[in-house]
CHARMM internal coordinates of N, CA and C (Angstrom, degrees):
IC EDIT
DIST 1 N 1 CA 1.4442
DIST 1 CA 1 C 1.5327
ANGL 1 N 1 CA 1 C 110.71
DIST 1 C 2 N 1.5585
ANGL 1 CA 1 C 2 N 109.14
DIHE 1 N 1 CA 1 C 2 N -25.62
DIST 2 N 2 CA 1.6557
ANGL 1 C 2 N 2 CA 101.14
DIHE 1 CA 1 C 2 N 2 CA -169.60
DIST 2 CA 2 C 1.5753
ANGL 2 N 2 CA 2 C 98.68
DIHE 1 C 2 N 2 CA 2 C -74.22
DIST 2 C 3 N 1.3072
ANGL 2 CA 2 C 3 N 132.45
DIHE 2 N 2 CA 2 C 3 N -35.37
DIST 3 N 3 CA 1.5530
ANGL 2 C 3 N 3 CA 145.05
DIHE 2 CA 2 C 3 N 3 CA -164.85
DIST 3 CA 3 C 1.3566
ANGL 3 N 3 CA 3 C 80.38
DIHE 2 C 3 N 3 CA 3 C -64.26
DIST 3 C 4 N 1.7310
ANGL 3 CA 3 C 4 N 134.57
DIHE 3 N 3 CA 3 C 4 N -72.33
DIST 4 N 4 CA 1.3448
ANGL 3 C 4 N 4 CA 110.41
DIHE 3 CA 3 C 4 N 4 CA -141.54
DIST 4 CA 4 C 1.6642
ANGL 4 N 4 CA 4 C 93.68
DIHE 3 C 4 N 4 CA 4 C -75.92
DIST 4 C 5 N 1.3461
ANGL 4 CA 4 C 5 N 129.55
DIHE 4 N 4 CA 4 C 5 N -28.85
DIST 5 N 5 CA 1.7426
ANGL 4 C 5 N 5 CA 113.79
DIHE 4 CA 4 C 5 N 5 CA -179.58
DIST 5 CA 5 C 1.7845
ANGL 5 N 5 CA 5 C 104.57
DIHE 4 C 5 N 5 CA 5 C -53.56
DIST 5 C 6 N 1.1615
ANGL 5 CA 5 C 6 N 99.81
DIHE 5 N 5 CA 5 C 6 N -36.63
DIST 6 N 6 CA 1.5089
ANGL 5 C 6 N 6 CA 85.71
DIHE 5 CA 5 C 6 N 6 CA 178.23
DIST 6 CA 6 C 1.3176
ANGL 6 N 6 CA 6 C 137.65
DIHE 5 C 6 N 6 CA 6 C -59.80
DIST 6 C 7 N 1.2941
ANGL 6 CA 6 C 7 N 97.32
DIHE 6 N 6 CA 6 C 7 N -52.18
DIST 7 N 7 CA 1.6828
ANGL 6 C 7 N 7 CA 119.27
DIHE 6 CA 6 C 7 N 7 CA 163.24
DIST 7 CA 7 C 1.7806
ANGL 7 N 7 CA 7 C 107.65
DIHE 6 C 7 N 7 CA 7 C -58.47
DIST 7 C 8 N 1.0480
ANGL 7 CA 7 C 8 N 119.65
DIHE 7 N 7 CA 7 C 8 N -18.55
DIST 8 N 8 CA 1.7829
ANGL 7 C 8 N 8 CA 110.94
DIHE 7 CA 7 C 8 N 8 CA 166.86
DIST 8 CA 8 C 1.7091
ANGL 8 N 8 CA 8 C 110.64
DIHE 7 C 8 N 8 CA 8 C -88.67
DIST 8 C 9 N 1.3177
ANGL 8 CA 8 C 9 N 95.54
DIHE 8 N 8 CA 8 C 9 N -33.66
DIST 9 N 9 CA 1.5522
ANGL 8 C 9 N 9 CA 87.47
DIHE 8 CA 8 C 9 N 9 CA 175.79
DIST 9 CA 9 C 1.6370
ANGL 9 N 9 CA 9 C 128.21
DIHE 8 C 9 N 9 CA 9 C -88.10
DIST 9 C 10 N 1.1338
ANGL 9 CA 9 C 10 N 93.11
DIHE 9 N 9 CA 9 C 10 N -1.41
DIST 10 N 10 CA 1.8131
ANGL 9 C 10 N 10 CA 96.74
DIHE 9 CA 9 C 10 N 10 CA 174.64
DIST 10 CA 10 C 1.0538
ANGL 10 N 10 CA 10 C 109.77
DIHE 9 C 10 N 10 CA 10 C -96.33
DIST 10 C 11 N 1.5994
ANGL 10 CA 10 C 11 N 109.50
DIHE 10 N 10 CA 10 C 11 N -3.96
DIST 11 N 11 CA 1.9102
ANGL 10 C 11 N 11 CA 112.35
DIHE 10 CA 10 C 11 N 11 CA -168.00
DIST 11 CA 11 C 1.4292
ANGL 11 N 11 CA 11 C 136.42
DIHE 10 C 11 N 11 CA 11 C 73.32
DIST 11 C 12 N 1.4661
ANGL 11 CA 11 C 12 N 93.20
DIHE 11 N 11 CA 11 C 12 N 26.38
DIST 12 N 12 CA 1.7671
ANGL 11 C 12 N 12 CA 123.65
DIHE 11 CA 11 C 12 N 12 CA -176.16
DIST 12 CA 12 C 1.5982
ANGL 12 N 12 CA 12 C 90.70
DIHE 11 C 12 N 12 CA 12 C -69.09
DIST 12 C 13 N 1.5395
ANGL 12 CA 12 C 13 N 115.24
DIHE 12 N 12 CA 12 C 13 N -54.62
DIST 13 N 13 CA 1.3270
ANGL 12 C 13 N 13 CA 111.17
DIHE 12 CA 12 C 13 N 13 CA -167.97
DIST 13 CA 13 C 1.2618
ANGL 13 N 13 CA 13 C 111.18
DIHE 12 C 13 N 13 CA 13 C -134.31
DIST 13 C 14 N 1.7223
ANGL 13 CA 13 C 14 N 108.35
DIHE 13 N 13 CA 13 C 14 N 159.58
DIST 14 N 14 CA 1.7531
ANGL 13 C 14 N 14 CA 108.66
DIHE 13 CA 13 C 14 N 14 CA -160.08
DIST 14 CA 14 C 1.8283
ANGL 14 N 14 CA 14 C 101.66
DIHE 13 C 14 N 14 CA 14 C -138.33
DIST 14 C 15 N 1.0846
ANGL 14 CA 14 C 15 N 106.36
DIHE 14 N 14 CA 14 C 15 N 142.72
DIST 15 N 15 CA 1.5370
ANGL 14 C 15 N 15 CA 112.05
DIHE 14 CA 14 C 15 N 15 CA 175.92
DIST 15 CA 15 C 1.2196
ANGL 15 N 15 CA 15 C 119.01
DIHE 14 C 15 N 15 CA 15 C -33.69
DIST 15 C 16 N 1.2686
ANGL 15 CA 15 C 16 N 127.51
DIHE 15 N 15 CA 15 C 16 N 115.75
DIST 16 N 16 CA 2.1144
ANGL 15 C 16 N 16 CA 120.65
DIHE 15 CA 15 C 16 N 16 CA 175.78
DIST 16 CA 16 C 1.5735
ANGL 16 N 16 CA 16 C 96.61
DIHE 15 C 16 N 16 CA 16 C -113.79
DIST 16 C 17 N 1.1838
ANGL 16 CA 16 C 17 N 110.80
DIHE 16 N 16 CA 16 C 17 N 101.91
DIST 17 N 17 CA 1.5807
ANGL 16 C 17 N 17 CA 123.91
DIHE 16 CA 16 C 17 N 17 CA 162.01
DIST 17 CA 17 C 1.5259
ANGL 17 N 17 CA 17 C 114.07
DIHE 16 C 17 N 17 CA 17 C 67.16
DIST 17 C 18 N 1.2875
ANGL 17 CA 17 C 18 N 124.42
DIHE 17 N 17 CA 17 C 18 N -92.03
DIST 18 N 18 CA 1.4204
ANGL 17 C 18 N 18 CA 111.31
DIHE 17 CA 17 C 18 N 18 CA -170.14
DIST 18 CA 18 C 1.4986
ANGL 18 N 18 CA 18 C 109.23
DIHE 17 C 18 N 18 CA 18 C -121.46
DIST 18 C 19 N 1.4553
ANGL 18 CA 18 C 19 N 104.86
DIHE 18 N 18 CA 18 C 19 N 12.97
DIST 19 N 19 CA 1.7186
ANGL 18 C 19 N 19 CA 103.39
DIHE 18 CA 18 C 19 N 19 CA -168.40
DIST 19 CA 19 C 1.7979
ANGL 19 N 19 CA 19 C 85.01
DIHE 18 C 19 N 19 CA 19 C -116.13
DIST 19 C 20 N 1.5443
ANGL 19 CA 19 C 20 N 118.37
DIHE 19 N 19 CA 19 C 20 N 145.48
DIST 20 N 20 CA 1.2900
ANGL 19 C 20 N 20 CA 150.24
DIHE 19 CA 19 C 20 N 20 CA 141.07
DIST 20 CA 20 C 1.6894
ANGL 20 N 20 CA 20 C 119.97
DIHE 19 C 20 N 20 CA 20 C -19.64
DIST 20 C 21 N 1.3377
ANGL 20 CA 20 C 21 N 113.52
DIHE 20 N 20 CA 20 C 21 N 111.47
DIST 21 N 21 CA 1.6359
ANGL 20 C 21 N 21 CA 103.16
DIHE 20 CA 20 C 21 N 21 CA 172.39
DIST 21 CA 21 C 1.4407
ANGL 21 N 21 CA 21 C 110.48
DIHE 20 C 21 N 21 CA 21 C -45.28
DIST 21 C 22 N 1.3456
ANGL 21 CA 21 C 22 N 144.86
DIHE 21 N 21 CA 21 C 22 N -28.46
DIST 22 N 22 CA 1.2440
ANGL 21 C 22 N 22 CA 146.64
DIHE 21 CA 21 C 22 N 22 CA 153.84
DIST 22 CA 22 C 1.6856
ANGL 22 N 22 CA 22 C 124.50
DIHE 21 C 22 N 22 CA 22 C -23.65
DIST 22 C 23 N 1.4188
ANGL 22 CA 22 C 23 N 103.37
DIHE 22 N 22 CA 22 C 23 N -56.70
DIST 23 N 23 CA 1.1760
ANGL 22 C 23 N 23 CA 121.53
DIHE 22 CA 22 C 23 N 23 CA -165.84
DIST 23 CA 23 C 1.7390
ANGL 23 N 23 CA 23 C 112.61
DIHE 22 C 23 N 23 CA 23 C -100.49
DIST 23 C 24 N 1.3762
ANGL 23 CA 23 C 24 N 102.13
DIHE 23 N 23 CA 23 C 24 N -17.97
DIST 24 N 24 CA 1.6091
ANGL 23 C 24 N 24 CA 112.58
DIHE 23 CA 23 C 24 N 24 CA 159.05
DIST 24 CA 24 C 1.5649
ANGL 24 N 24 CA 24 C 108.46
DIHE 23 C 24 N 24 CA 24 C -76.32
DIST 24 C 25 N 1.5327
ANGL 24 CA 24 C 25 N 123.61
DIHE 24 N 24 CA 24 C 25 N -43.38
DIST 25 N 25 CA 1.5867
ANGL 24 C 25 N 25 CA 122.24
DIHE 24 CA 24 C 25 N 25 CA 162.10
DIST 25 CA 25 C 1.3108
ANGL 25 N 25 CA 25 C 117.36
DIHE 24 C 25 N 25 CA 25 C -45.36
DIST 25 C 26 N 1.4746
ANGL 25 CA 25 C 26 N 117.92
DIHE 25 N 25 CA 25 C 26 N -45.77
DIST 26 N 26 CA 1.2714
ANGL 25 C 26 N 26 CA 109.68
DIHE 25 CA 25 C 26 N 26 CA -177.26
DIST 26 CA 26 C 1.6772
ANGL 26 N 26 CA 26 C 117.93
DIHE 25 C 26 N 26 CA 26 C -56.92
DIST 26 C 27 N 1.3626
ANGL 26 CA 26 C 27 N 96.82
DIHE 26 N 26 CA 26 C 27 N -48.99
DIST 27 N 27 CA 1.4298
ANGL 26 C 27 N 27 CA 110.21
DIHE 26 CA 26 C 27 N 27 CA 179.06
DIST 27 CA 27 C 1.1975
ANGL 27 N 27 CA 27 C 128.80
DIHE 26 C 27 N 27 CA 27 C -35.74
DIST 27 C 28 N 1.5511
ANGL 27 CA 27 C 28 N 113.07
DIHE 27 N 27 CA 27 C 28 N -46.63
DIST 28 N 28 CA 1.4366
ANGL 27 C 28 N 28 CA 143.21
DIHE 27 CA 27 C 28 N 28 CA -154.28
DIST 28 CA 28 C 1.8282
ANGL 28 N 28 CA 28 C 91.46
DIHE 27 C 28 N 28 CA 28 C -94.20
DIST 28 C 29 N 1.0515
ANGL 28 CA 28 C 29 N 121.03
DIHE 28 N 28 CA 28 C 29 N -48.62
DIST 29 N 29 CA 1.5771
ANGL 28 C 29 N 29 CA 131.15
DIHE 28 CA 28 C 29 N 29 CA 169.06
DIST 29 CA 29 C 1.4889
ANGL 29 N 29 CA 29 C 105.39
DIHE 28 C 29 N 29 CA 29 C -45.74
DIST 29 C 30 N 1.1766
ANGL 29 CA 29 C 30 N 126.81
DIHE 29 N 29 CA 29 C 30 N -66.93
DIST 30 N 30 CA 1.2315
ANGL 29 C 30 N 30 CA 148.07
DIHE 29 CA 29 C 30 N 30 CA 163.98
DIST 30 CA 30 C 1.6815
ANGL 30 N 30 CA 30 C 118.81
DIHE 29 C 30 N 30 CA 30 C -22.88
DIST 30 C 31 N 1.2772
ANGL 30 CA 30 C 31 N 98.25
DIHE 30 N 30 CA 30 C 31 N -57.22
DIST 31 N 31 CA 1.4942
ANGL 30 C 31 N 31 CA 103.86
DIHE 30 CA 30 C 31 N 31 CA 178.42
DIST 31 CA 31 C 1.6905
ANGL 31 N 31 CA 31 C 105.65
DIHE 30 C 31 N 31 CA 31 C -81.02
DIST 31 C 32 N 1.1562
ANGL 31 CA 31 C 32 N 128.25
DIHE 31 N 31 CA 31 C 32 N -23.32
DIST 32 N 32 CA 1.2247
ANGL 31 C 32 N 32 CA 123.88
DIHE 31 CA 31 C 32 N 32 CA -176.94
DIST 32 CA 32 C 1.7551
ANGL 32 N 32 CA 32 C 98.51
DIHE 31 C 32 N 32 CA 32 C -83.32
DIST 32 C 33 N 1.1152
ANGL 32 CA 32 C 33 N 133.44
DIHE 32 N 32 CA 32 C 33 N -7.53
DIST 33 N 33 CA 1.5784
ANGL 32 C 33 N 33 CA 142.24
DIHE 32 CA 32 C 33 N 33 CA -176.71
DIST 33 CA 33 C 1.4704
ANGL 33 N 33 CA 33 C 96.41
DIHE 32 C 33 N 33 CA 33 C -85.38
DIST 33 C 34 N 1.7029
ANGL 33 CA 33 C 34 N 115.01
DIHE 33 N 33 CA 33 C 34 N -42.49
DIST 34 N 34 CA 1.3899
ANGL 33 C 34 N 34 CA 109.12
DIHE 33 CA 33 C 34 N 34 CA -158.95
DIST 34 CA 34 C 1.7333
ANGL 34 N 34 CA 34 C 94.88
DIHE 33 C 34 N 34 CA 34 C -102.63
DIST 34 C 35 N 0.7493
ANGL 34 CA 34 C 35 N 129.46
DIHE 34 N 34 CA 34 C 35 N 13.61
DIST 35 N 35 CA 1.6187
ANGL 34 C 35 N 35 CA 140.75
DIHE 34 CA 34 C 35 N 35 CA 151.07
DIST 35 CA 35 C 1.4589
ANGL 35 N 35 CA 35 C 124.92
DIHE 34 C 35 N 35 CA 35 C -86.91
DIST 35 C 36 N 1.2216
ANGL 35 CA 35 C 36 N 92.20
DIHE 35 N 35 CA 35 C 36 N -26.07
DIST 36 N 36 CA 1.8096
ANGL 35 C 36 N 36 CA 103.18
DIHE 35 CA 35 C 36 N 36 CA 173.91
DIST 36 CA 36 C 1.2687
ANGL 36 N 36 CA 36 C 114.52
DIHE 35 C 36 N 36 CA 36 C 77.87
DIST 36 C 37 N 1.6525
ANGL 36 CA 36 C 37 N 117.30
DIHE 36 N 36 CA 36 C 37 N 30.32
DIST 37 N 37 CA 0.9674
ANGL 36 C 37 N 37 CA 111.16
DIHE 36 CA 36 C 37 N 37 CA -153.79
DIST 37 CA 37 C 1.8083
ANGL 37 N 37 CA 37 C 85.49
DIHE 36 C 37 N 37 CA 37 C -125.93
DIST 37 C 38 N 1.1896
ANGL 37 CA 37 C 38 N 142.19
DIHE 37 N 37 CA 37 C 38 N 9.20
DIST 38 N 38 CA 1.2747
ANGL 37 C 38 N 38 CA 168.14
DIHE 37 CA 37 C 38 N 38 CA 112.31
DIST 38 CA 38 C 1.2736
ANGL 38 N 38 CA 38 C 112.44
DIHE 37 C 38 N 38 CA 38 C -76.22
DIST 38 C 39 N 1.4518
ANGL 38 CA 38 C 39 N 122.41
DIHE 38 N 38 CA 38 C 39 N 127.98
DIST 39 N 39 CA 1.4114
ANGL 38 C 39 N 39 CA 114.22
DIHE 38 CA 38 C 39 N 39 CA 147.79
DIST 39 CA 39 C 1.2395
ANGL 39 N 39 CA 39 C 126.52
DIHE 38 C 39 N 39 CA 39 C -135.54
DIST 39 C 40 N 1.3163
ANGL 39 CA 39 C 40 N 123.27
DIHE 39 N 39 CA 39 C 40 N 159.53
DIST 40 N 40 CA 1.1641
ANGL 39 C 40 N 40 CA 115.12
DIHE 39 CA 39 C 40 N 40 CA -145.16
DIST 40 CA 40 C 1.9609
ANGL 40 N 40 CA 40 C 107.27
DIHE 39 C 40 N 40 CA 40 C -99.00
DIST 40 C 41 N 1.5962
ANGL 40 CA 40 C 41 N 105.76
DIHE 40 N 40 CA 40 C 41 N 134.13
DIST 41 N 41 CA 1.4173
ANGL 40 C 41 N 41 CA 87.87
DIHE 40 CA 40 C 41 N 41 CA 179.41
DIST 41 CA 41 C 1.4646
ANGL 41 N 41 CA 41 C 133.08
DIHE 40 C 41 N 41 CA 41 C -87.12
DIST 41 C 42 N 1.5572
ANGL 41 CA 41 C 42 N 96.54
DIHE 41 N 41 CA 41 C 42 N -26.33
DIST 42 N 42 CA 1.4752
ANGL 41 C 42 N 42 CA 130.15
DIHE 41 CA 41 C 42 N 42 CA -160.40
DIST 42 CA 42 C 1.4054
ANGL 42 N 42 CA 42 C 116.50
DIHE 41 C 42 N 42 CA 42 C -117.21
DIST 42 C 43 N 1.2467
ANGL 42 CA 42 C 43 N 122.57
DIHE 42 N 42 CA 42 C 43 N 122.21
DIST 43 N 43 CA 1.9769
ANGL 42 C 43 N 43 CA 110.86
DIHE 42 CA 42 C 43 N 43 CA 157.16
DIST 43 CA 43 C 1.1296
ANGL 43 N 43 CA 43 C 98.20
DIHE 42 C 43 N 43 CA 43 C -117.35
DIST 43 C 44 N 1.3466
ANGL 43 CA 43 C 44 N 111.12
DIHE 43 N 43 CA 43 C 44 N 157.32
DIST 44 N 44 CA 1.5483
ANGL 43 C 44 N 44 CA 129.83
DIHE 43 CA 43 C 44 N 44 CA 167.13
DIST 44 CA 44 C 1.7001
ANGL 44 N 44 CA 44 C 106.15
DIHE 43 C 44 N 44 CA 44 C -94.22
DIST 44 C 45 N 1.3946
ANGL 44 CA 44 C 45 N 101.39
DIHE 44 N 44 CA 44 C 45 N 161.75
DIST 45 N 45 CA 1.3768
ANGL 44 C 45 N 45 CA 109.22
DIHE 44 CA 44 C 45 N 45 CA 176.95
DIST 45 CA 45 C 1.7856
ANGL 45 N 45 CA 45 C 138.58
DIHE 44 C 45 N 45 CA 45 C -39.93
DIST 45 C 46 N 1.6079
ANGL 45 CA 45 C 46 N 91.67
DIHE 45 N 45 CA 45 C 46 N -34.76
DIST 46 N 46 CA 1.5478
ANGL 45 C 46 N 46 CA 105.71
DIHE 45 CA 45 C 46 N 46 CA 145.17
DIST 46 CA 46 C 1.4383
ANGL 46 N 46 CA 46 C 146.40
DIHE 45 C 46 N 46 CA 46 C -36.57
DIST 46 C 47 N 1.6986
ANGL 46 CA 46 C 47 N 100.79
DIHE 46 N 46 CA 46 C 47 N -36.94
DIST 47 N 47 CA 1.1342
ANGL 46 C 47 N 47 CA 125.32
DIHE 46 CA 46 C 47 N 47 CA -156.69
DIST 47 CA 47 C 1.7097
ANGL 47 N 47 CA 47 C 133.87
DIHE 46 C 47 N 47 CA 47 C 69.79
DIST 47 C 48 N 1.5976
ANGL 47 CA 47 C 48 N 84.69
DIHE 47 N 47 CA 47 C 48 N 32.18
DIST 48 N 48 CA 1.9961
ANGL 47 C 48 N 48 CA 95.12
DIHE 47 CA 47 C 48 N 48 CA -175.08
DIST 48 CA 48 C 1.5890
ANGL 48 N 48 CA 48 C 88.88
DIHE 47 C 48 N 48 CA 48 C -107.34
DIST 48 C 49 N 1.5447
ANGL 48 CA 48 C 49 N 111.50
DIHE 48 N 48 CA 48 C 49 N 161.16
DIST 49 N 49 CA 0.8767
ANGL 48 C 49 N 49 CA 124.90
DIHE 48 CA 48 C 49 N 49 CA -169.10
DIST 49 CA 49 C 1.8860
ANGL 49 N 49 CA 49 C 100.38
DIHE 48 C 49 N 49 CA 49 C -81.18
DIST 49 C 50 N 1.2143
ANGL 49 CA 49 C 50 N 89.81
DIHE 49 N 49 CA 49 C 50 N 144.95
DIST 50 N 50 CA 1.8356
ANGL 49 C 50 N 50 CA 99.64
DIHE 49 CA 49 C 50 N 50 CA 179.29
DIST 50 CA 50 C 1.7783
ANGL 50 N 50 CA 50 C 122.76
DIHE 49 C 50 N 50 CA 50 C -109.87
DIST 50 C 51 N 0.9885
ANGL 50 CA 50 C 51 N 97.34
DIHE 50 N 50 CA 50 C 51 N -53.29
DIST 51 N 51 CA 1.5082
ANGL 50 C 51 N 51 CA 96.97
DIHE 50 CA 50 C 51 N 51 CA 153.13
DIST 51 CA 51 C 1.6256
ANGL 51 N 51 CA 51 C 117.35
DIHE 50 C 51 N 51 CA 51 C -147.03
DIST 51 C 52 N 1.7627
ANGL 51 CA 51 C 52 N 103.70
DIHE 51 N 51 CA 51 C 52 N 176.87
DIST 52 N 52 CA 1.5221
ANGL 51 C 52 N 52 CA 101.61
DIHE 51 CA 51 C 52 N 52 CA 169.54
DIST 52 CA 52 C 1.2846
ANGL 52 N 52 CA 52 C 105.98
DIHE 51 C 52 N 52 CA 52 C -154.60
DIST 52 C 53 N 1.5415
ANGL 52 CA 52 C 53 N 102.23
DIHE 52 N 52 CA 52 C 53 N -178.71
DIST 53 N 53 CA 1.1360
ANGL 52 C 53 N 53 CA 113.41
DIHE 52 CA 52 C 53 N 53 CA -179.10
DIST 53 CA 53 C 1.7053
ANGL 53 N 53 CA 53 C 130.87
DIHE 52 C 53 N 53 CA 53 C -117.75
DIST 53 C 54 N 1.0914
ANGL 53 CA 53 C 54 N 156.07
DIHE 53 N 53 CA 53 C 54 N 159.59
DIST 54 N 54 CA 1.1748
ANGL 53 C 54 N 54 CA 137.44
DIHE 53 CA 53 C 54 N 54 CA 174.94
DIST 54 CA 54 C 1.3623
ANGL 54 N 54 CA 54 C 114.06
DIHE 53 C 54 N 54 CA 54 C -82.01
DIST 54 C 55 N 1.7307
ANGL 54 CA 54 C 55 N 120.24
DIHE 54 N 54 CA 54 C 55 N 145.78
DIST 55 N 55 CA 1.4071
ANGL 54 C 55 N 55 CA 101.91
DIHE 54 CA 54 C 55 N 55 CA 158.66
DIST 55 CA 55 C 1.3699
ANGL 55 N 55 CA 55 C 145.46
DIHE 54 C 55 N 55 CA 55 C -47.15
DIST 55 C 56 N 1.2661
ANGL 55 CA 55 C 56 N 130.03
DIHE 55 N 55 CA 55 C 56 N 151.66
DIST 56 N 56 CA 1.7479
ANGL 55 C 56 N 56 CA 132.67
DIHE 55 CA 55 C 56 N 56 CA -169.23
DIST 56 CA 56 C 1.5761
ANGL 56 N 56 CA 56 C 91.22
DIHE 55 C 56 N 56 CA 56 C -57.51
DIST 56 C 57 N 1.4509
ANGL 56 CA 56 C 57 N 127.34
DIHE 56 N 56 CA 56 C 57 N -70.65
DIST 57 N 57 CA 1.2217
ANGL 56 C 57 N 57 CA 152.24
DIHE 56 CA 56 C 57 N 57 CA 164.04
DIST 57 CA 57 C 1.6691
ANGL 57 N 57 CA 57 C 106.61
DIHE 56 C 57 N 57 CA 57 C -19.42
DIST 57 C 58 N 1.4424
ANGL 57 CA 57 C 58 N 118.52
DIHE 57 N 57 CA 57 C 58 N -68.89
DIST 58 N 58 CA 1.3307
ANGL 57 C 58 N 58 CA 107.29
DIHE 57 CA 57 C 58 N 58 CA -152.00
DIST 58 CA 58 C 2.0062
ANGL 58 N 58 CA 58 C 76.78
DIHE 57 C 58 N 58 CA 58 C -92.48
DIST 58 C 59 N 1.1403
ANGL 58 CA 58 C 59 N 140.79
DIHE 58 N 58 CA 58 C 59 N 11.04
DIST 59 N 59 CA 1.3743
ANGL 58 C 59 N 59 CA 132.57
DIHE 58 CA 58 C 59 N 59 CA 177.64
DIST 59 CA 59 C 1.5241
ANGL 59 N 59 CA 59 C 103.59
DIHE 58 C 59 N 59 CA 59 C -80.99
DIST 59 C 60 N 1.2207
ANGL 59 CA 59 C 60 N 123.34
DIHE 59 N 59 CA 59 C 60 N -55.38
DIST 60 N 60 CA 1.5094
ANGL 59 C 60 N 60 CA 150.34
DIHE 59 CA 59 C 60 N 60 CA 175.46
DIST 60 CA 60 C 1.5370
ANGL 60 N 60 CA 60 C 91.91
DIHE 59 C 60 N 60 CA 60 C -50.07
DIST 60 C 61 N 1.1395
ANGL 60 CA 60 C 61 N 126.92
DIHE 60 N 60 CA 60 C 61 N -76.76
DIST 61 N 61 CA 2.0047
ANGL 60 C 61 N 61 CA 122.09
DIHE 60 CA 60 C 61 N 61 CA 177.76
DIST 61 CA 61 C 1.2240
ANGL 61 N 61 CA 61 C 116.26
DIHE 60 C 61 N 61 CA 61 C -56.02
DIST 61 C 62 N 1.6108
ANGL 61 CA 61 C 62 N 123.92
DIHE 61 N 61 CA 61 C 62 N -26.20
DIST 62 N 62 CA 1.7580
ANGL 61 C 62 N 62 CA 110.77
DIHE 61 CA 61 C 62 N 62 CA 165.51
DIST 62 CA 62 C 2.1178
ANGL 62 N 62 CA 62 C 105.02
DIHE 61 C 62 N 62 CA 62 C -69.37
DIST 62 C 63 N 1.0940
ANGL 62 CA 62 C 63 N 89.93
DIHE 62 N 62 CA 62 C 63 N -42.91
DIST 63 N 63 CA 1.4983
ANGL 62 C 63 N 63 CA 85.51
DIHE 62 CA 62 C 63 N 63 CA -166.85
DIST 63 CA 63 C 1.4548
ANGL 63 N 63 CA 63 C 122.52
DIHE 62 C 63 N 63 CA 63 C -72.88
DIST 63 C 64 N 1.3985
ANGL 63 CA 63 C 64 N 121.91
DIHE 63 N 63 CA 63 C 64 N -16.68
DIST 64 N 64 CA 1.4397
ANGL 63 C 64 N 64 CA 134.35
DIHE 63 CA 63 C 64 N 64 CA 138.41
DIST 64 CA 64 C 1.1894
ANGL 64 N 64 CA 64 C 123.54
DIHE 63 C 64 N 64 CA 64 C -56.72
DIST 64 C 65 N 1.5130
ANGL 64 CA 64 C 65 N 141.07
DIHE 64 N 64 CA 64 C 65 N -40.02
DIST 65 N 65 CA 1.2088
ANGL 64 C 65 N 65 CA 145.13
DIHE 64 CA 64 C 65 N 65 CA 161.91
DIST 65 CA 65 C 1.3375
ANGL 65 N 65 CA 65 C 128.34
DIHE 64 C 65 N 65 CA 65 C -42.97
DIST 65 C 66 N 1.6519
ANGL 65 CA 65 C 66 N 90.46
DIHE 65 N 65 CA 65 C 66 N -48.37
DIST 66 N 66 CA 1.3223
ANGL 65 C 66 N 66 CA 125.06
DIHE 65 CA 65 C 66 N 66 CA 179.31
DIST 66 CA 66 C 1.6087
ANGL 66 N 66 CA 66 C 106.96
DIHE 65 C 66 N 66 CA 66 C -54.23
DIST 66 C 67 N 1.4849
ANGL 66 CA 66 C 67 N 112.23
DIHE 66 N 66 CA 66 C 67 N -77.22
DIST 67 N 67 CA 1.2870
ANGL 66 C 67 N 67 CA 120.99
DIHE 66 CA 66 C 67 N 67 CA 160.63
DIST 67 CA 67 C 1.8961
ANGL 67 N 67 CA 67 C 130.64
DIHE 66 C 67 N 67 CA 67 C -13.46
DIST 67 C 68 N 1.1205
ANGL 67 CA 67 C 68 N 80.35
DIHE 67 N 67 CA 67 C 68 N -50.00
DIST 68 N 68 CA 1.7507
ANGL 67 C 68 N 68 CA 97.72
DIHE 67 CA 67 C 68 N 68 CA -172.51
DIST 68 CA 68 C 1.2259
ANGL 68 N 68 CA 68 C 107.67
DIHE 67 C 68 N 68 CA 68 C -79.07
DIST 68 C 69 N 1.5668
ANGL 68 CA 68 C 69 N 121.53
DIHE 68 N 68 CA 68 C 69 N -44.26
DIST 69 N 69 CA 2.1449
ANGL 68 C 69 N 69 CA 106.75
DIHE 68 CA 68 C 69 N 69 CA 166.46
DIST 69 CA 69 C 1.3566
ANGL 69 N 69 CA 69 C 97.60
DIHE 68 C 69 N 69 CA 69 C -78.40
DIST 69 C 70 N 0.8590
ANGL 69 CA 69 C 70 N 145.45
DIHE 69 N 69 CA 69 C 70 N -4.21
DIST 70 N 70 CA 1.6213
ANGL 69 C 70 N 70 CA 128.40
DIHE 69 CA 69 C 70 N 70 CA -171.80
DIST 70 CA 70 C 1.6034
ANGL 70 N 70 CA 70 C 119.04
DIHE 69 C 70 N 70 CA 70 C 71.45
DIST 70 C 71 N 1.1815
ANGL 70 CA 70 C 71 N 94.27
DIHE 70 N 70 CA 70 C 71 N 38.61
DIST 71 N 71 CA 1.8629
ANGL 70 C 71 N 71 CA 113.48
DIHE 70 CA 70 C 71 N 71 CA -169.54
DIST 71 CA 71 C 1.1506
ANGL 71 N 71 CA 71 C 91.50
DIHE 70 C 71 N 71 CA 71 C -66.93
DIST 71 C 72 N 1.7138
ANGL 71 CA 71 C 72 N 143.76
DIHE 71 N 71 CA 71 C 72 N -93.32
DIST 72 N 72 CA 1.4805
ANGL 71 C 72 N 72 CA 115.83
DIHE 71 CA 71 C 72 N 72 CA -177.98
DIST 72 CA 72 C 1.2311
ANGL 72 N 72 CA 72 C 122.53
DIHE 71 C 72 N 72 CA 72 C -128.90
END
COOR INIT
IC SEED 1 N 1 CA 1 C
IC BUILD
């Protein structure tokens, strides 16, 4: 939950019709899980995902990206 508050408050994600920037984060999390491009480390007793991790692959292309605007 703290990832998707984050991603609403930086303006990653925006209200679509009757569902919550919350629940559009989830979504968007979701599809990056079923891409494999997130994976997940943790479930809770529920069976919802608890934490994750980024791919090795797409970790290596943020941090090159990163590099190149001079992000930090």
């Amino acid at each position: 939950m703290r990832l998707l508050r984050l991603w609403v408050a930086d303006g990653f994600v925006k209200q679509h019709r009757e569902r919550t920037p919350e629940e559009v984060a989830e979504e968007y999390l979701m599809e990056l899980v079923h891409r494999s491009l997130v994976l997940v480390l943790e479930v809770d007793k529920l069976g919802k995902a608890k934490s994750f991790r980024v791919h090795n692959i797409l970790h290596d292309l943020i941090l090159s990206k990163m590099k190149e605007m001079s992000f930090c």
